[in-house]
Residue, then its C-alpha position, 0 to 999 in steps of 0.5 A: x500500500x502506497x501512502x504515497x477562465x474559460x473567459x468570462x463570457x466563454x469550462x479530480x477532475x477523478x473525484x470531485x469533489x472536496x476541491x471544488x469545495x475548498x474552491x468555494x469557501x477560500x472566498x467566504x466573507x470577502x463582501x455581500x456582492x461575493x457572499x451572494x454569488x458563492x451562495x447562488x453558486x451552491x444553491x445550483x450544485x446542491x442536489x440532495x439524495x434520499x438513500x438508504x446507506x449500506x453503512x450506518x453511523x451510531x449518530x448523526x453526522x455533526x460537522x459542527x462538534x468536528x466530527x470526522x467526514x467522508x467524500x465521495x469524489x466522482x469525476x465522469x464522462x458524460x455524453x449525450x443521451x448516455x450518463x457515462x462511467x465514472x472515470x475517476x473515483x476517489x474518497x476523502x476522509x477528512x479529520x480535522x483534530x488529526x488535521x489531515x485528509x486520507x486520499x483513497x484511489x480506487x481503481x474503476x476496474x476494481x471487481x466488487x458487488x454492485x450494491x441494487x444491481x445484485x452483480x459483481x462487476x467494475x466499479x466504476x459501472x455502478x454509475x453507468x448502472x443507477x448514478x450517484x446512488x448506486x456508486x455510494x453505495x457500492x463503494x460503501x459497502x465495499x469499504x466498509x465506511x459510511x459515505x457522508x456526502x458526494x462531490x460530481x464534476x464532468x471531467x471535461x469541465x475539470x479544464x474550467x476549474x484549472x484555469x480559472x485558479x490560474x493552472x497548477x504546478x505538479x511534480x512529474x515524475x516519468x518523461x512522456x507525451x499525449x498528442x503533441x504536447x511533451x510533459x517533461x520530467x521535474x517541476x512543471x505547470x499545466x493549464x486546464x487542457x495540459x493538466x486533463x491530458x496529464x491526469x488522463x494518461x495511462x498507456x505510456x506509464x509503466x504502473x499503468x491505472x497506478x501512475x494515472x491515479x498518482x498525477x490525478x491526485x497531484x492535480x486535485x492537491x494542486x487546485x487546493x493548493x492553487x485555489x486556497x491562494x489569496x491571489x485566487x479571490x481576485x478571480x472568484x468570479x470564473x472559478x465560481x462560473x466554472x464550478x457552477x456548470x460542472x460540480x454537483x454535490x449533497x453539501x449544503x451552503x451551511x455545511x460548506x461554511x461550517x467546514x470552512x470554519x472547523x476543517x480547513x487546516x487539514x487541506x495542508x497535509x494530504x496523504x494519498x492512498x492506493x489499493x493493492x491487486x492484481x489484474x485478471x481476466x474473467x470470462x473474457x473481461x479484465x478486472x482488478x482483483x482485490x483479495x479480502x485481506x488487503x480490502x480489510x486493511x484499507x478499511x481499517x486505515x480509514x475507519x481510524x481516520x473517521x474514528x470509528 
């Protein structure tokens, strides 16, 4: 286990997300005109779901008392007259007495039982199968851990979301190229279209969905890191353009707020996570195996993290 604009009148990515919402509360309090806008704006992502959850907590969720949460970050390809997969699935557990946030990569073609469908298949189809609810709770009962709310963002309008904080700076760590466009090893900074391309690239990393999952995640860190920023308030208006058009999440404005008032420190250390397995054909059909031991062993990782 590795702990490893568009312009103003013109759009994790695997996830997202808890970014998104890092994005928006970096703004609070800066000024009715820009209260109003950042609550307009969380009004449009809001979209509550009425699930019965496969893992129950002994008591309510109180963000307020700081209680340890958990996210469910999808990044998805949509297209017309087709809801699209998952392409990216990521869950954050976010402690802020341990001020920190666990990381969790799950790989889409990871085998598990799709929670309503009554099949094992690739996780990612859980969205394709029955959308947000379906995925929260397969990955729940696959985890073992409740799944306290959803962040969902059209991956290509991830591109938005990168330059309307500026870009992002990643530390890449493997030489290679996606069309024409070279990524050179070492420190680099990458504009909406670069940093898709970037976290999309697979077939020329050696670790394959591995590395792939590793540059989504030094993406998302970089539009926290990015998007926290000072500098970022002086364009909260794109930023909140281009999260209105591509994010939708379970959070409320007032559980946006009382985040940013109890969890914001644990943005500042972020310890990524992967799932251990391995790949295997099943009639006809490549999956990634993960065998029960090490299932339990990230389980057991997160339920520390959300202490219980």
């Amino acid at each position: 286990m590795s702990r490893h604009k568009p312009k103003k009148k013109s759009k994790a990515l695997k996830i997202v997300l808890i970014v998104m919402l890092l994005l928006v509360i970096a703004v609070v309090g800066f000024g009715f005109s820009i209260y109003h806008n950042i609550n307009k704006t969380a009004k449009n992502m809001h979209n509550p779901l009425d699930r019965t959850p496969e893992v129950t907590r002994e008591a309510n969720l109180s963000l307020n008392k700081k209680e340890p949460f958990s996210v469910l970050m999808l990044g998805v390809d949509e297209r017309p007259g087709d809801r699209g997969r998952s392409d990216s699935i990521i869950v954050m557990t976010i402690n802020p007495k341990k001020e920190s946030i666990d990381m969790l990569s799950i790989p889409r073609d990871t085998r598990v039982e799709i929670v309503g469908k009554g099949v094992d298949d690739k996780i990612n189809h859980a969205y394709a199968f029955g959308g947000v609810e379906m995925s929260m709770n397969t990955v729940e009962k696959f985890l073992d851990i409740p799944i306290d709310y959803y962040i969902k963002m059209n991956m290509e309008g991830f591109k938005e979301i990168v330059d309307a904080v500026g870009g992002v700076d990643v530390n890449n760590d493997i030489d290679f190229s996606v069309g024409k466009k070279q990524f050179s090893k070492g420190q680099i900074s990458l504009n909406g279209d670069e940093a898709l391309a970037y976290a999309r690239m697979r077939y020329d990393d050696p670790r394959g969905d591995f590395g792939r999952q590793m540059r989504q995640r030094q993406v998302i860190q970089g539009v926290i890191n990015k998007g926290a920023n000072i500098s970022a308030i002086w364009k909260y208006d794109d930023v909140l353009e281009a999260l209105g058009k591509n994010v939708e999440t379970n959070l409320s404005f007032s559980e946006m707020k009382d985040i940013q008032k109890n969890y914001k420190e644990a943005r500042h250390k972020i310890d990524p996570y992967q799932i251990e397995g391995q790949g295997s054909k099943i009639d006809g059909i490549w999956y990634y195996l993960v065998s029960q031991e090490e299932r339990e062993r990230i389980q057991g990782v997160l339920k520390e993290h959300l202490n219980i």
